[in-house]
N, C-alpha and C positions, 0 to 999 in steps of 0.2 A: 349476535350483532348483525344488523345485517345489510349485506354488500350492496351496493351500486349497481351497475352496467357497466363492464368493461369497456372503457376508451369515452366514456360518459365526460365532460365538463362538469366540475362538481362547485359549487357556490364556496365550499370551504369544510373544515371540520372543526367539530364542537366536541371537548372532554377529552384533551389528546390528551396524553403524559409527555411530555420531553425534559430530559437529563438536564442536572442544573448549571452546567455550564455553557449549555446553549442560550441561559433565560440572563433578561438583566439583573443588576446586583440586588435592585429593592424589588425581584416578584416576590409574591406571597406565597407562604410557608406553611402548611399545616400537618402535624404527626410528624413532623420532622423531614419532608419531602416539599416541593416544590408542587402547589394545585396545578391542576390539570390547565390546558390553555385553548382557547377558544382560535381559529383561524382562517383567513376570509383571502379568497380566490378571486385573481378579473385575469384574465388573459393570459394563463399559465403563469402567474404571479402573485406572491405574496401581497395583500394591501392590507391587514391589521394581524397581530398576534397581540392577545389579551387574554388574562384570569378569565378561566372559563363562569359563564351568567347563566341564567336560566331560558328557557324557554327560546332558544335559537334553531324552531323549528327551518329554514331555511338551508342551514348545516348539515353534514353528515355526523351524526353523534356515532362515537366511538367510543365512550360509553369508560374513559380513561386509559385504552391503549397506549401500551411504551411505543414511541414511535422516534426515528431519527432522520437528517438530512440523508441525502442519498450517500451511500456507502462508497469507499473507493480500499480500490485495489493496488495497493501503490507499488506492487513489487510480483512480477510473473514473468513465467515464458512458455509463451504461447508456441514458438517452435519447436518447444523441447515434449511439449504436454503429452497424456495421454501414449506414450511408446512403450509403457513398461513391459507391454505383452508382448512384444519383440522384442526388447531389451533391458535384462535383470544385469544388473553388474555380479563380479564374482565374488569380492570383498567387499566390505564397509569402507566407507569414508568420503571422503571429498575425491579426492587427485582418482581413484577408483569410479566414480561416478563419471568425474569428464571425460574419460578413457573411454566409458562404455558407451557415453550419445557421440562421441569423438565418431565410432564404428555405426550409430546408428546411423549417420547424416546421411550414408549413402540411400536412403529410402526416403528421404525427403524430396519429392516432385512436389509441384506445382497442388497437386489435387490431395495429395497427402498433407502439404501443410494448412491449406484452406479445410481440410476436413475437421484434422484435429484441432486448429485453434477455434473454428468455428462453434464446434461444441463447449470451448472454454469460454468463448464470449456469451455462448447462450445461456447456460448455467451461471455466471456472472449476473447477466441481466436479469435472469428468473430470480436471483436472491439480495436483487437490491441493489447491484455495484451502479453504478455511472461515470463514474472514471477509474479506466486500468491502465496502469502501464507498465508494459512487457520490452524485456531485455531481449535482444534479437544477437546471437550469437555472430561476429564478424573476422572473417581471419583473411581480407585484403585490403588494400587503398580503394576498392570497388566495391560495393552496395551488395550483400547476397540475396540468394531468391526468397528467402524469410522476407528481408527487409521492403520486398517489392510488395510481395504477393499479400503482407498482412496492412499495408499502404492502407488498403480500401475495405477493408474488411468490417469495418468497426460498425456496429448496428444503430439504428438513429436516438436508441436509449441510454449508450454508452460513446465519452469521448475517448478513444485509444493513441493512448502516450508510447512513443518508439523511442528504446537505447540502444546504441549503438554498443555493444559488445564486446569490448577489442581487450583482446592481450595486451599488457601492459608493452613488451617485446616489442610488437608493434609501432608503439611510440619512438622507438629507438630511435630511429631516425626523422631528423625535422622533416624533412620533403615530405617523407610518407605521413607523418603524422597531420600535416596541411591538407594532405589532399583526403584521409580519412574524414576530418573536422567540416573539411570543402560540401563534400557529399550528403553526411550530415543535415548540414546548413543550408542546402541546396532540394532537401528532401519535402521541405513545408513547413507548419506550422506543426506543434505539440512531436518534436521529435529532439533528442538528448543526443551526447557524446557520453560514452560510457567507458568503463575499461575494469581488469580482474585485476586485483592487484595484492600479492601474496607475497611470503617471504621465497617463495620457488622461482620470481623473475623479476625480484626486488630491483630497481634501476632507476637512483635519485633524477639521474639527465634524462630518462623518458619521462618520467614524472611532470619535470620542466616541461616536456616538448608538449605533453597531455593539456596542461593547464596555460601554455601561451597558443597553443593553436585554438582549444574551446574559445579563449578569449579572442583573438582576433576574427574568428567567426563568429560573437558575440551567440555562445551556447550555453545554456545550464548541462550543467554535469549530476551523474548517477554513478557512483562511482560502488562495482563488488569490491568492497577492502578490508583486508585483515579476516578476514574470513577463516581464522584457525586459533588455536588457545598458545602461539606461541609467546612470550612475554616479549621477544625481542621483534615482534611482527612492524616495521618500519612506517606502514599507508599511514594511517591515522598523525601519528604524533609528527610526522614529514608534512603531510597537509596541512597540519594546524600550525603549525610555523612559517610554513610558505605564505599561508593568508597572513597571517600575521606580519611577517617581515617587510610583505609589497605593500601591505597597505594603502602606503603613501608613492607609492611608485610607479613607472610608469608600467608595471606588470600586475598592477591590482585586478584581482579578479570580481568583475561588476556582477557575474551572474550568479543564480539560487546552485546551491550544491546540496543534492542528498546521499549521503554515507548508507550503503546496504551492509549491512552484518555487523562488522565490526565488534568480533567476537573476540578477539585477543585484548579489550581494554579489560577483561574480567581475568586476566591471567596475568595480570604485572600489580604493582603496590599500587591503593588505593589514594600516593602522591602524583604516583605516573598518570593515574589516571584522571585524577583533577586536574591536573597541569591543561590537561590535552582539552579535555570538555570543559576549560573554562575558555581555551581561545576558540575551538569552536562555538561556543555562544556567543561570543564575541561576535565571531561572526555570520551566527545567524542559518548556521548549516544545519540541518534537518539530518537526523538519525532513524532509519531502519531497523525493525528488528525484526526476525525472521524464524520463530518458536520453533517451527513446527521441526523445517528443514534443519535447521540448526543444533538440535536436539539429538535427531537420526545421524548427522554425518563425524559430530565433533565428539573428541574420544570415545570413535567407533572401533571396537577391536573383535575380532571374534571370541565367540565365547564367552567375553568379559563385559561384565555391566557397567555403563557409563560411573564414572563418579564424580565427572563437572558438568554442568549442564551445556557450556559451551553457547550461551547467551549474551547479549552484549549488557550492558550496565542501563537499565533503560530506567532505574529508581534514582539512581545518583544524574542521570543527566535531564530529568524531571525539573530534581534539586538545580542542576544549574543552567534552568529557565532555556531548554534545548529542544527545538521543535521535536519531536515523535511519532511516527506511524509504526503500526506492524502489519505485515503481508504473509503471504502465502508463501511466497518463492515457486518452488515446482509442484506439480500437480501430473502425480501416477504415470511419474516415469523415473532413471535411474536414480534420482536426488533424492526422491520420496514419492515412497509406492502410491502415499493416498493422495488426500487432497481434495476440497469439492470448491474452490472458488467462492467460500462463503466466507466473508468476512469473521463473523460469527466465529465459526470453527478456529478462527486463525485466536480471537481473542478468548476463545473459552481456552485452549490450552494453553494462551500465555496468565492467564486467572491465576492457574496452577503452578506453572514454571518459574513464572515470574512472581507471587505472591501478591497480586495484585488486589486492592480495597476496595471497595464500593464504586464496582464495577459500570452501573451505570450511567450514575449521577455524574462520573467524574471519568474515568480510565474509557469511554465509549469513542470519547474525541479521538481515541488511535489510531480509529479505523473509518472515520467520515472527517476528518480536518484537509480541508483541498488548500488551504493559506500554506499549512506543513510542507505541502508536494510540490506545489509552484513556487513559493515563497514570497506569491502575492501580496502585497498589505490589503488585507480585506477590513474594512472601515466600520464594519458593521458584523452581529454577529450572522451566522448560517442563515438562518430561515428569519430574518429583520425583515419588514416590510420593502419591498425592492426586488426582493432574490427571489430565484425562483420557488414557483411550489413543488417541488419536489422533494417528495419522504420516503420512509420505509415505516409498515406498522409491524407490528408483533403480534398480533391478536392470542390471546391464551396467557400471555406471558406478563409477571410483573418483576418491579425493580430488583426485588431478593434472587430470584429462579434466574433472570436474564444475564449472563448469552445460553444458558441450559436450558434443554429443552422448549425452545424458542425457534423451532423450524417452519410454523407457518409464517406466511407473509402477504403483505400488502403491498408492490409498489407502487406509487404514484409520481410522472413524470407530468411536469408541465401543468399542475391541476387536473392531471387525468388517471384512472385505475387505468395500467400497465400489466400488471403481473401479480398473480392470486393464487397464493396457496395457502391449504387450510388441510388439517386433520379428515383424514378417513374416517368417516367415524363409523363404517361397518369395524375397524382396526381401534376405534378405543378404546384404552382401558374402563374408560368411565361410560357408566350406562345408567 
């Protein structure tokens, strides 16, 4: 196939392939897949997508590449990345992992954290992300040096979304919980109130304090919850009753919330857990799922081989019509040693973990759906005539094989080649 000029303005592409949930209801079908689609560029913008035609020598023929809207990252931490090599925890598990970045913070300057998140944005952007957003660990009523120094950091191919990271503990008290919220809100544009919330600092009345100060500083919420396989784990089914019960109140909560983890709904009866994931859909809250890390920390013991996976219910709340992404979470530091920032990586292991079907046509929206992370109403689908032109190609790769072995890439930001990788092929097996 062959490539452009990087940073080139390109008229459009001809022969793409894109997954059939991005196409309207009547595209044309043949062999049992969705034809390839022809699509035309003006000014870093989408103006036609159409049944690929013949003869659209003007295009860049791609000759039926898988390709998708640009990738997002909906779940990182950029302050935590890349420390493993200073800091191995001594056991497995979760509460063991916070202990050991707990001890690493003290190497966190100014140039250490610009260093290593730097490379996490780069890598990011090399593999197709464009929007990530990273939980920034916070343990005062004051803004930490994480929060400042990764402010400006974000590269002009990626938008970077900031959580505010707080101990539930924290909430404890109203005043502090205002002025946490205050700071926040006070910070810009594309930044959250976040908070951990476990059965270790369980606290119905900060809970409260959590969800009326994000509102009165009119925030969306990211909330780490239930993050452990305990059946009586309280975040989840306490928040879906709280929205539920203000609804009509003067405490309703008007802004998007997305639930990270939420591992403990696969550890109670499968009533408890409907109960909860019907009022969350209700109300329209967005579910994280987080394979990789989730996998490594939840019944980690030594010695002994997992026997629950320690996942959240991400098939059952499909079923009840519940927005979905999956992320990364940490990236080769105490939470989990690997990690590459590739979307990909994140959805080839939940393939597995999660049993997931006809991964591209359908399960691909997990990891490029940006309506799921803001809770936008987007009116139209991703790449509709209007949106931008910005994809991701797959070159080598088709519908069966993909997200496997599927590491080169094309990205394209704005109607422009960004980012180009492609096989070695002094290194291929095929000759």
């Amino acid at each position: 196939m062959h490539i452009p000029p990087p940073a080139s303005a390109l008229n459009g592409i001809a022969n793409v392939r894109l997954p059939a949930w991005l196409l309207p209801g009547n595209w044309p079908v043949k062999n049992g897949e969705p034809v390839t689609a022809d699509m035309r560029f003006q000014a870093g913008k989408i103006t036609s997508l159409m049944p690929a035609a013949p003869s659209q020598d003007d295009l860049w023929n791609v000759h039926g590449t898988l390709a998708l809207p640009g990738l997002i990252e909906p779940h990182a931490h950029l302050d935590k990345t890349f420390t493993l090599a200073r800091s191995r925890p001594a056991k497995p598990g979760l509460l063991a992992a916070i202990e050991t970045l707990h001890q690493d913070r003290q190497h966190w300057t100014a140039a250490d954290l610009r260093r290593r998140a730097g490379k996490g944005l780069a890598w990011a952007a090399a593999n197709g992300v464009t929007r990530l957003r990273t939980h920034i660990d916070w343990f005062d009523v004051v803004p930490p040096l994480a929060w400042l120094e990764l402010a400006g950091m974000a590269p002009a191919d990626i938008t970077l979304e900031r959580v505010a990271l707080v101990p539930l503990s924290f909430f404890a008290d109203a005043e502090a919980a205002d002025r946490i919220a205050c700071a926040v809100a006070q910070s810009g544009k594309d930044c959250l109130l976040g908070g951990f919330i476990h059965s270790s600092n369980w606290d119905p009345a900060a809970m409260t304090n959590l969800m009326r100060s994000a509102s009165r500083w009119q925030l969306n919420l990211d909330l780490h919850i239930d993050e452990e396989l305990s059946p009586v784990a309280h975040g989840l089914s306490w928040l879906a009753r709280y929205l539920s019960d203000n609804e009509l109140s003067e405490h309703a909560f008007s802004g998007h919330i997305c639930c990270s983890h939420g591992c403990a709904l696969a550890s109670g009866s499968d009533q408890q857990a409907q109960d909860v994931l019907s009022l969350l859909a209700a109300q329209r809250v967005t579910l994280i799922a987080l394979p990789m890390t989730n996998l490594l920390l939840q019944d980690a013991v030594t010695g002994r081989t997992p026997r629950q996976r320690g996942i959240t219910l991400i098939k059952e709340a499909q079923a009840s019509g519940i927005p979905l992404l999956l992320g990364c979470d940490n990236v080769q530091d105490a939470f989990c040693p690997a990690g590459s920032y590739d979307p990909l990586d994140t959805l080839s292991c939940a393939l597995f973990a999660l049993q997931l079907e006809n991964v591209f046509d359908q399960q691909s929206r997990l990891i490029c759906d940006i309506a799921a992370l803001t809770g936008d109403i987007q009116p139209d689908l991703p790449l509709a005539p209007g949106s931008d032109a910005s994809l991701v190609l797959f070159p080598g790769s088709d519908s069966i094989t993909w997200p496997l072995h599927s590491p080169a890439r094309l990205v394209i930001r704005h109607g422009r080649l960004t980012h180009q990788r492609t096989w070695n092929q002094e290194l291929s097996h095929e000759s």
